[in-house]
DODO-833550 format. One line per 4 residues: number of its first residue (from 1); their letters; for each residue x, y, z of C-alpha. Coordinates in nm, 2 decimals. Layout:
N
NUM	A	X Y Z ~ ...
# end
This chain:
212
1	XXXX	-8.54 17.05 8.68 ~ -8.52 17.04 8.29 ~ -8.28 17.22 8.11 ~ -8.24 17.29 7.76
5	XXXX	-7.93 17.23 7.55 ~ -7.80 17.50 7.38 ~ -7.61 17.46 7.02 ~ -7.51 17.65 6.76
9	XXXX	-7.72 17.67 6.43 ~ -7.45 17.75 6.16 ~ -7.67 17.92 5.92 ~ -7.81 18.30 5.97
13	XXXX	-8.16 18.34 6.08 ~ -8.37 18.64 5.84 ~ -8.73 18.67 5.85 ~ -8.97 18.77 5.58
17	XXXX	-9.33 18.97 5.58 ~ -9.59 18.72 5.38 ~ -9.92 18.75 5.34 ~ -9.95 18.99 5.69
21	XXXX	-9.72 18.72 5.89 ~ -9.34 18.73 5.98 ~ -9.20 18.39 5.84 ~ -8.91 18.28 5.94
25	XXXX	-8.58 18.10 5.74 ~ -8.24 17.98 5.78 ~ -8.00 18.04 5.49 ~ -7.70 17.88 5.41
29	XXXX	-7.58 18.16 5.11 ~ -7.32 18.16 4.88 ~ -7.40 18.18 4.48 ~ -7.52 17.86 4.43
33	XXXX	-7.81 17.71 4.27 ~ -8.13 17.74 4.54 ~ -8.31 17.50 4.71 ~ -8.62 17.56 4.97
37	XXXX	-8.69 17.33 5.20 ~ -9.05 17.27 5.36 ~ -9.08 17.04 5.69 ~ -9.30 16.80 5.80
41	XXXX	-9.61 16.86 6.10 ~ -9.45 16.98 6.40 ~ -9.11 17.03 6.30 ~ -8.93 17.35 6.19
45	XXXX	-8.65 17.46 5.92 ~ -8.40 17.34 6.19 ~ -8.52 16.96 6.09 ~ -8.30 16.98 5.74
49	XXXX	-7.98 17.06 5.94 ~ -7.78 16.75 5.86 ~ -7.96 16.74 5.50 ~ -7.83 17.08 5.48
53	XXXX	-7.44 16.96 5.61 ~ -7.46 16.81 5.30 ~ -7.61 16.98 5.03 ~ -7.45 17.29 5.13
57	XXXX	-7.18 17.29 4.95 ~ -7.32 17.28 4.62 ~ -7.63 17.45 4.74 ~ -7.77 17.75 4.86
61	XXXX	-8.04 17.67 5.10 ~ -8.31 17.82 5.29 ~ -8.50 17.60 5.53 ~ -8.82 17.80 5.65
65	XXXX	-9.04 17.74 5.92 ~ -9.36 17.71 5.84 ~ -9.64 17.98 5.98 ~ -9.78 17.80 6.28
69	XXXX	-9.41 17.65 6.32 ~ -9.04 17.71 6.47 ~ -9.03 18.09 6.51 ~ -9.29 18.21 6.22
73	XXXX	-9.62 18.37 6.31 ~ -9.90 18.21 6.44 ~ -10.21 18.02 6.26 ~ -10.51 18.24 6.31
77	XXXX	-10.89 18.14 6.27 ~ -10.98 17.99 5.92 ~ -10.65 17.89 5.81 ~ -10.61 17.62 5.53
81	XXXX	-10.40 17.44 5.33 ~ -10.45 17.67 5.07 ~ -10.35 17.90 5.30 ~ -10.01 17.77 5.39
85	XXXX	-9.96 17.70 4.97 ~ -10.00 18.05 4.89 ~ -9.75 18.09 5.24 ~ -9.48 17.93 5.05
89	XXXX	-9.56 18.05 4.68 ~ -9.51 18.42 4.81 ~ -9.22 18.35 5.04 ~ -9.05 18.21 4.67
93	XXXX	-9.13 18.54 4.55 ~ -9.02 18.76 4.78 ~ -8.70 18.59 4.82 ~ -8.67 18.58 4.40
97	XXXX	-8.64 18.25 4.44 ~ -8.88 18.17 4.14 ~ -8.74 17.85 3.92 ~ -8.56 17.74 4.21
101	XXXX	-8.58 17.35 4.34 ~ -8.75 17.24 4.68 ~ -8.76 16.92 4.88 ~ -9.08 16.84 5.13
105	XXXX	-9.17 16.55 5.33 ~ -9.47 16.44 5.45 ~ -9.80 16.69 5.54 ~ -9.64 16.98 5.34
109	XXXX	-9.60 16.81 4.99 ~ -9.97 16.92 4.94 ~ -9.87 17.23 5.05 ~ -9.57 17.16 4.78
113	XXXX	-9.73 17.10 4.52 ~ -10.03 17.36 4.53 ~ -9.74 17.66 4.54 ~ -9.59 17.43 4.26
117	XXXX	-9.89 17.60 4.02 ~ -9.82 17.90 4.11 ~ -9.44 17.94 4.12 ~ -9.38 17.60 3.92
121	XXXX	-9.09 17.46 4.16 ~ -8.90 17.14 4.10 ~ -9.01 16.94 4.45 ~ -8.91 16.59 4.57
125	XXXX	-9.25 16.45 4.71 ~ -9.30 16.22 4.95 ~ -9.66 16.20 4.98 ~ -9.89 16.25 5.28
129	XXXX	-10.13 16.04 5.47 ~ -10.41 16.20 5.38 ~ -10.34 16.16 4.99 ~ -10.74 16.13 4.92
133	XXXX	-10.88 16.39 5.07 ~ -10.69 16.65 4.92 ~ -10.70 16.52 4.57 ~ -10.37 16.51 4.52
137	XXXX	-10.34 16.36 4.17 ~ -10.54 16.68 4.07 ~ -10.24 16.90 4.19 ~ -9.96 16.68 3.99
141	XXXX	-10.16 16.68 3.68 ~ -10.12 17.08 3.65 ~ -9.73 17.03 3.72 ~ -9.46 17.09 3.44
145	XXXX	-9.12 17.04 3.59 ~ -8.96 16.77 3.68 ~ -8.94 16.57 4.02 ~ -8.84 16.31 4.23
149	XXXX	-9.09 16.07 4.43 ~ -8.91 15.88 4.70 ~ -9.17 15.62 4.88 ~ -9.07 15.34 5.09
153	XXXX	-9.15 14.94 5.06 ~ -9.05 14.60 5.21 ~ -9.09 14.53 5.62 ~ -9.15 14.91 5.71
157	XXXX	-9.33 15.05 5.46 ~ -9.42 15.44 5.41 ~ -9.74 15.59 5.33 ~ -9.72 15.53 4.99
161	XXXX	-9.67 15.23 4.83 ~ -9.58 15.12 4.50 ~ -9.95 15.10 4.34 ~ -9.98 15.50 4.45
165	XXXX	-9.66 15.57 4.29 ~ -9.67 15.45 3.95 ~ -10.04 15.65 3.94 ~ -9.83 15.94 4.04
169	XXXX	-9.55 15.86 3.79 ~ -9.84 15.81 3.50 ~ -10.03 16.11 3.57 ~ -9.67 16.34 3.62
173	XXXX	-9.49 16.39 3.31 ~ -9.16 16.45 3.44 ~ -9.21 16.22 3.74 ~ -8.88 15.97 3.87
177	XXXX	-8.99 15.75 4.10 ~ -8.76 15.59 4.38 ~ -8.79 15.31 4.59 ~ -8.62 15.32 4.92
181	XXXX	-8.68 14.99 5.11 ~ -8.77 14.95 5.48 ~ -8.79 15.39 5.46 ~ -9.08 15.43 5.64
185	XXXX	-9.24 15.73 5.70 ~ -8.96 15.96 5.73 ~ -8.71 15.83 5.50 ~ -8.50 16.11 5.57
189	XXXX	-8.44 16.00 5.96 ~ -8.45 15.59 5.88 ~ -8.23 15.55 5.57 ~ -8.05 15.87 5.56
193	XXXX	-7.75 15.75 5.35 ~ -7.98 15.64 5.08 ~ -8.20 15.95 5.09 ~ -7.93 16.19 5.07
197	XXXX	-7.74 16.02 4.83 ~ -8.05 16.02 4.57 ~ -8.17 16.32 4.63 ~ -7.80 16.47 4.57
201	XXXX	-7.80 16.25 4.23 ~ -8.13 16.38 4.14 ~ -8.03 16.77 4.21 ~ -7.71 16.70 4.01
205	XXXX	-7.85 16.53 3.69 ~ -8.13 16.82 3.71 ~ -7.91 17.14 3.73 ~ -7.67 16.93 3.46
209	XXXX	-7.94 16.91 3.22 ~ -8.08 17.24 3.29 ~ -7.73 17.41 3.21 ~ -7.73 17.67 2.95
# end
């Protein structure tokens, strides 16, 4: 017989009413510069725990299931991507989190970069499979902050490849682009060290130059 494996999830657990739907986060606190972070298909806030271990400290972060995902409401009939943007837009603006950064990786960078227009977030793309069919260079046209792109190339190549990000780079004023080779997919789980280190130097350059 299967049995689960409790542990401890260091961060305090809060949910939040949006758009009729209880949506559930993980906060790490403190008064520190904030970050939201939006998972992939299938995961949950809880996939950004050793992102968080790290970022923590200079951060405060709140890593929120998605509705459909983790412990958030349920999907009910007709609900679309559009859906899920204005999900995370609102969720920004109840927490008065408007201005604040965000890191996404893979299916919810649309979703990323829709709530982008509406609460014009600073995101760290990674971009989706399905980069066609929701036209996404129409979404990064409308964006005016900055952002980091981190695709992968070499032996084990991501999604997008180098073509796909310079387009994104040329058609995003404010776009960095960043090559992680042999990433794959989820850069995050294959080259960790590399991703967390950029992203950190990223973050740190951004909130330097963005002092008053």
């Amino acid at each position: 017989m299967s049995q689960s494996i409790p542990f401890e999830i260091p961060y305090r657990s809060e949910t939040v009413n949006v758009n009729g739907t209880e949506i559930n986060y993980y906060r790490s606190g403190g008064h520190k510069p904030p970050i939201i972070l939006c998972h992939g298909f299938s995961d949950s806030g809880l996939a950004w725990l050793r992102t968080a271990e790290v970022l923590e400290k200079d951060y405060d972060l709140i890593m929120f299931d998605a509705r459909g995902h983790g412990a958030s409401g349920r999907i009910g009939p007709g609900f679309s991507e559009d859906d899920r943007s204005r999900d995370l837009a609102d969720l920004v603006k109840a927490l008065n989190l408007n201005g604040c950064a965000g890191i996404g990786h893979s299916i919810m960078h649309p979703v990323d970069l829709k709530a982008i227009a509406y609460s014009r977030k600073c995101l760290d793309p990674n971009l989706p499979r399905h980069l066609k069919r929701i036209h996404f260079l129409e979404y990064v046209k409308n964006i005016r902050c900055p952002g980091l792109l981190m695709y992968a190339t070499g032996t084990k190549p991501g999604v997008v490849n180098a073509d796909s990000a310079e387009r994104v780079k040329n058609t995003w004023n404010g776009c960095t682009l960043c090559d992680i080779p042999d990433g794959g997919h989820n850069i995050r789980g294959d080259k960790f060290d590399l991703y967390v280190n950029n992203v950190s130097d990223y973050l740190n350059r951004m909130y330097v130059d963005c002092a008053p």
